[in-house]
C-alpha positions, -999 to +999 in steps of 0.1 A: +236-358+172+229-378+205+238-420+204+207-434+220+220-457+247+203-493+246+176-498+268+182-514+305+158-547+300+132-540+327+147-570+353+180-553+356+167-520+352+153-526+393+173-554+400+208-547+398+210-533+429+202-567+444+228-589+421+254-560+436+244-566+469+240-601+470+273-606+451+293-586+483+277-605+506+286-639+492+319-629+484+328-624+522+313-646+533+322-680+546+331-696+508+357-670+509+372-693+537+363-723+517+377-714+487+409-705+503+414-732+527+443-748+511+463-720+512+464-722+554+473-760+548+505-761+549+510-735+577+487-755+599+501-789+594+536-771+606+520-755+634+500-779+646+520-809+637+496-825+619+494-847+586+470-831+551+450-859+562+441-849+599+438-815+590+415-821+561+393-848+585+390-816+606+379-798+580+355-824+570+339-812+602+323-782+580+295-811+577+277-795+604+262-773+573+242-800+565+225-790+596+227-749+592+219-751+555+182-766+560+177-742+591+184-709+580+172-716+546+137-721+562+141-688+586+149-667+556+115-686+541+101-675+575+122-641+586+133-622+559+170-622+537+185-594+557+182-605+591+192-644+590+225-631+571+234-604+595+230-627+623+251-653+606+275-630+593+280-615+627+285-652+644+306-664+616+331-633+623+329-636+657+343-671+651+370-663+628+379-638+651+383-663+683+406-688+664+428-661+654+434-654+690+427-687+712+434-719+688+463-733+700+450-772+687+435-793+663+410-796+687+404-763+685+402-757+650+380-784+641+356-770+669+363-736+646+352-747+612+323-767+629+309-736+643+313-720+614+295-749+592+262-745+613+259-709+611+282-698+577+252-709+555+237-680+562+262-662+546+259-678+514+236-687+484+209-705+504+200-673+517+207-646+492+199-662+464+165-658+474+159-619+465+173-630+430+153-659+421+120-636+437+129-610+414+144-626+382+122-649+356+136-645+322+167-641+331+171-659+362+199-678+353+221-646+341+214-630+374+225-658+395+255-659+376+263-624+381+252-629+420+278-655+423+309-637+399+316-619+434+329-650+451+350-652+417+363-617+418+377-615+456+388-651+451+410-642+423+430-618+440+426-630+472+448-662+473+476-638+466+468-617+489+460-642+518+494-661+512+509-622+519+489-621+551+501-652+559+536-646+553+534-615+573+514-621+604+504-665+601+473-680+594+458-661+628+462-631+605+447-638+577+418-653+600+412-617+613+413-601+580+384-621+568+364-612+599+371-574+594+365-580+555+328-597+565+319-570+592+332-540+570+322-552+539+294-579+539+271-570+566+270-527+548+262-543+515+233-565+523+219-541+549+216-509+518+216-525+490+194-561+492+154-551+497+140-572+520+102-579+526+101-597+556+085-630+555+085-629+516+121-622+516+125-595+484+099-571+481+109-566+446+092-594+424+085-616+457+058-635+458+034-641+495+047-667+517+022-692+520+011-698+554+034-726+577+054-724+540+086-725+565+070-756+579+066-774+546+087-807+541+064-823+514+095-821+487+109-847+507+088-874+487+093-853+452+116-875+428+130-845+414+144-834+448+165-866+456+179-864+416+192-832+424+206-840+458+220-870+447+236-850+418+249-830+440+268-852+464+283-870+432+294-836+421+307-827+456+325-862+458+345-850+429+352-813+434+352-806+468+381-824+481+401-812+447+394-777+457+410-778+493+440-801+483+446-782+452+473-761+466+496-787+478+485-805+447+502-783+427+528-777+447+533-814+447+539-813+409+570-790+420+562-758+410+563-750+446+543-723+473+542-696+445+523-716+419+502-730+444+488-699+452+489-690+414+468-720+407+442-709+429+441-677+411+436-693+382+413-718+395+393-686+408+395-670+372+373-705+358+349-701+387+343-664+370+338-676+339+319-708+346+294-682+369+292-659+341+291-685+314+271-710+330+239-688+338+241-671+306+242-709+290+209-714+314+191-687+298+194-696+264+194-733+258+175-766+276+186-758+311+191-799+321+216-801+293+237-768+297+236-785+332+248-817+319+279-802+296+289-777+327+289-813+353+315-830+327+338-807+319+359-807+348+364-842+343+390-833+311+406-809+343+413-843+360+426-861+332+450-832+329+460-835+360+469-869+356+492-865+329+509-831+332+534-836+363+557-804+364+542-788+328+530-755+344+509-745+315+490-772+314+482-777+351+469-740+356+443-746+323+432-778+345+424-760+374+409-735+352+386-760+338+376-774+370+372-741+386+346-733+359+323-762+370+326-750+408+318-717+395+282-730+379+273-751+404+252-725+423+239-714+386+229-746+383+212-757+415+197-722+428+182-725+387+165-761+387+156-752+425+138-720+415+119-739+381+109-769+401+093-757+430+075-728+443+093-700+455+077-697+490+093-724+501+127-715+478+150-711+506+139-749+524+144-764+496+177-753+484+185-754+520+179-788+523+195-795+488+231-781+504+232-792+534+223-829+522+248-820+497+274-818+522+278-852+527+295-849+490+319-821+500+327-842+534+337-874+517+356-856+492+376-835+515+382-870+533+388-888+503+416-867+492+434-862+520+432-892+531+442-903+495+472-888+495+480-905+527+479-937+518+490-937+481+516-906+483+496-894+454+463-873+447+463-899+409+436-925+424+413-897+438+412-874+409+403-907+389+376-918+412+361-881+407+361-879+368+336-914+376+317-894+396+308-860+379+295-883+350+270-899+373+264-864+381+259-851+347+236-880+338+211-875+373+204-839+359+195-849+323+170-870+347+148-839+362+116-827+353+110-793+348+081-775+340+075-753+313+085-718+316+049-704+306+035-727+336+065-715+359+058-677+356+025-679+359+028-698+389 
């Protein structure tokens, strides 16, 4: 007697091809670097002689993807998925690959991650969430989550691994390895595996680019867009800065190198779960308040934090909890993106959403370096942010959606 195998609904049935390959592609890509950031903190600041706060004003200098987010959002609008991320992915490695072997300064690091600011966008959700939100509807938010659990995956082993790299060849090393992990790895996925209809960007469930649709700013005077960019630059404020200090945060608490790097495995195992969770939680209930409950929970992270100096336990299920907000966060905007607006112009738009969003990540990469600086202590920061992600959570609850009948038949 034969078990009949439950049916493949008819989304994923086509579609999985493109989660796969989108999921490689953002998972080396340059939020691999972003992710792991504060594991090369340390071995900078020794190197270089510099204080957590230079080194993360430096990195602050990332805010030049508030330019590259809006522009290669628009040419993959315009171009095509598969060529704007090969392009970028081939610039962003060629960068990684020139620090390894020239930066000898500050100077010329924060010239590094600038560089890799205006063209690493391209490497990430602005662009290849695209093909998903094209070829998804009823389970858009699902897909998106699965998209993004490939940053989660290589981003919970690879803090391990990239403090081994480090140990064994320096931060130069572990530079090159993420190159050779983006040409070898990235670039093959996206190019097989991610269909790409040129100017309509997925020729699987895409839809005709209107014409000058690249061109298109009008959403600039749409309430809905400025709730959701000012949501996320509270949100940023809150998590960014938390993510690369939260290393030496931990390590600060005295559980030393080892559980730094542990915590960002752990940290990496909530950004799985909050990408899985998050866009499943999407799918199935009022997408503004699954957005709402996913915005406060890292805030009982930072209270944690606060109150568990040296209790091991306790400060890896904070980081857990916030890394499960950081995982939905793409759930989140790529979903209320793709609901509000029409997908021809999919890419502008959530282009212009991130990259206005960085001015979130840049003061919170300020604010807690710079934090610890002047206090000693990461305490005021991480109580500033639980203040923020509630003003957050409540601009979400705040945006108008339409309904889903009107959306797919749109």
């Amino acid at each position: 007697m034969k078990l009949a195998l439950p049916a493949v609904p008819g989304e994923f049935r086509d579609g999985w091809k493109i989660i796969v390959g989108c999921s490689l592609g953002i998972a080396s890509g340059v939020a691999l670097l972003f992710l792991s950031f504060s594991i090369f903190v340390i071995p900078l600041t020794r190197e270089l002689q510099v204080s957590r706060g230079d080194l993360s004003t430096v990195q602050a200098l990332i805010l030049t993807a508030a330019i590259g987010s809006p522009l290669v959002g628009r040419l993959a609008d315009i171009y095509g998925v598969k060529r704007v991320y090969v392009a970028c992915a081939l610039l962003v490695a060629v960068i990684h690959l020139a620090a390894a072997l020239f930066a000898t300064s500050l100077v010329h690091l924060g010239l590094t991650i600038a560089l890799i600011g205006l063209v690493g966008a391209g490497t990430g959700s602005v662009v290849l969430s695209r093909p998903i939100t094209a070829h998804f509807r009823e389970r858009r938010g699902t897909a998106l989550g699965l998209m993004a659990v490939g940053i989660s995956v290589l981003a919970i082993f690879a803090p391990p691994l990239i403090n081994l790299v480090i140990e064994q060849w320096g931060w130069r090393g572990a530079f090159a390895a993420m190159a050779m992990l983006m040409i070898f790895g990235g670039i093959p996925s996206v190019l097989l595996l991610v269909p790409d209809g040129g100017r309509a960007g997925s020729s699987l469930g895409a839809v005709t680019a209107a014409p000058h649709s690249g061109q298109d700013r009008s959403f600039l005077r749409e309430r809905d867009f400025w709730l959701l960019t000012l949501s996320l630059i509270t949100m940023s404020l809150a998590t960014a800065g938390a993510g690369s200090q939260l290393a030496p945060m931990v390590v600060d608490t005295g559980l030393g190198p080892a559980g730094g790097a542990l915590a960002l495995s752990f940290f990496s195992a909530g950004t799985f779960a909050g990408r899985l969770g998050g866009g499943w939680l999407l799918d199935r209930i009022e997408p503004r308040r699954a957005a709402f409950l996913l915005t406060l929970l890292p805030a009982i992270g930072f209270v944690v934090l606060l109150f568990a100096d040296g209790m091991a336990p306790a400060i890896m299920l904070a980081v857990m909890i916030i890394g499960i907000q950081q995982g939905a966060e793409i759930d989140i905007f790529a979903y209320l993106v793709a609901r509000r607006f029409e997908l021809a112009r999919y890419s502008a738009v959530y282009g212009a959403l991130v990259g206005l969003g960085w001015i979130g990540n840049v003061g919170g990469l300020l604010g807690m370096g710079k934090s610890h600086d002047y206090f000693g202590s990461y305490a005021p920061a991480q109580t500033a942010a639980i203040g923020a992600l509630a003003v957050s959570a409540v601009l979400l609850l705040m945006v108008r959606l339409p309904s889903r009948p009107r959306e797919i038949a749109a």
